[in-house]
Every structure is written in C-alpha cells, then in structure tokens.
N, C-alpha and C positions, 0 to 999 in steps of 0.2 A: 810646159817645163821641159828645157832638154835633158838629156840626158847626164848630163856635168850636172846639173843642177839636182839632176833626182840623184844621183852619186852623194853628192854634197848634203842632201838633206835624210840620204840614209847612214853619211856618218854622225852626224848632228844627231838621228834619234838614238845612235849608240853612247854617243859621248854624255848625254843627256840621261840617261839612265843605268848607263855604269853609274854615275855621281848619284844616282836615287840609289843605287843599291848597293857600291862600296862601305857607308857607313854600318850595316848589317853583316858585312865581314867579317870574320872571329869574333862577333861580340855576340851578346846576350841575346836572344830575340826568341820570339815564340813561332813554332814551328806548328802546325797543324797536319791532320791527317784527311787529305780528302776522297781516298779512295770510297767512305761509303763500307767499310767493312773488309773489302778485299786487300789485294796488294798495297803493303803502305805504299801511302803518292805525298809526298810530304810537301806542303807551301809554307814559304817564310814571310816573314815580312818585306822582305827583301825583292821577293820573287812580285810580291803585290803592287809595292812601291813602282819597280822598274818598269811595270804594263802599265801604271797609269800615267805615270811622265809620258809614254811613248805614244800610249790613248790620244792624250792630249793635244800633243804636238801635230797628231795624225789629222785627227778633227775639225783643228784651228786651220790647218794647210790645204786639206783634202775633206772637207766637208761632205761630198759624194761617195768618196768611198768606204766600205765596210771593212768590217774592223773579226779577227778570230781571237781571241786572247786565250792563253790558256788558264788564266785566273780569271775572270769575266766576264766570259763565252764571246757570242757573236752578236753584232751587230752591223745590222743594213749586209746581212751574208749577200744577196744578192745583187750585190754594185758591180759593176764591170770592173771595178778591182777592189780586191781583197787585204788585207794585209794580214798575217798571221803572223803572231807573236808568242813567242818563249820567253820570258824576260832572263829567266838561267838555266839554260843547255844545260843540267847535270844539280839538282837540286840537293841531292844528298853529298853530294862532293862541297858543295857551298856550305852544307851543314856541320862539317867535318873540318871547314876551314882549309880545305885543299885545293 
C-alpha cells in the first residue's frame, strides 16, 4: 500500500467512526466508570462504538497487524505494526457535550 493510500484509509477510519460516534452527541447515553476505584476514567457508548467501527475496518484491511484500543485493550501487540486507538481524545468534554 502506498503511502496516498495508507493516507486515504486513515481518513476513511476517521470518517467512519466520527458516524459510529456523532449520534452519542448531546444525547442520552450511559457513561461508565473504568477506572477500578481511582481517578474517574469515564467510557461512553460512544467512545466504545468509534473503536469497534475502526477494529473492524483495521482487521478486514490489515489482518496482520495488532490492534491497542483503549476500550478493548490489545491484540496481536506484537505485529510489526500496531495501531493504537482513542476513539475520543477528551472523554469528559464529549460528556458535557462540548
């Protein structure tokens, strides 16, 4: 894959999961605590949606490579490439609707 290509298919996993996680927007959704006790770490549905869209697409395209998610931990960590995923830079600002 060139380079324009891996361009093109890393805005495609963006575009693709903005749309898994736009509808969780200001609206009603359940929010969870995952910290375990400590610091709230709060995940929404939102946040869970957008890592699987992007799981997916990874998978289907890049079958060899591993995957870090921050909702679904890791898989295949030891591929010669990784991808690590956030699905929302800023989780409580998402929850505030900001």
């Amino acid at each position: 894959m060139s380079a324009v290509d891996f361009t093109e298919f890393v805005s495609r996993l963006a575009t693709l999961s903005g749309k898994a996680i736009l509808p969780f927007f200001r609206a009603r959704h359940t929010t969870e605590d995952k910290s375990g006790g400590g610091v709230f770490d709060p995940v929404t549905e939102g946040d869970r949606a957008g890592e699987d869209v992007m799981r997916n697409l990874i998978k289907r395209t890049f079958p060899a490579h591993g995957i870090l998610g921050e909702e679904f931990g890791s898989e295949n960590a030891d591929a010669e490439y990784v991808w690590v995923l956030d699905p929302i830079d800023g989780t409580r600002a998402f929850i505030s609707g900001i």
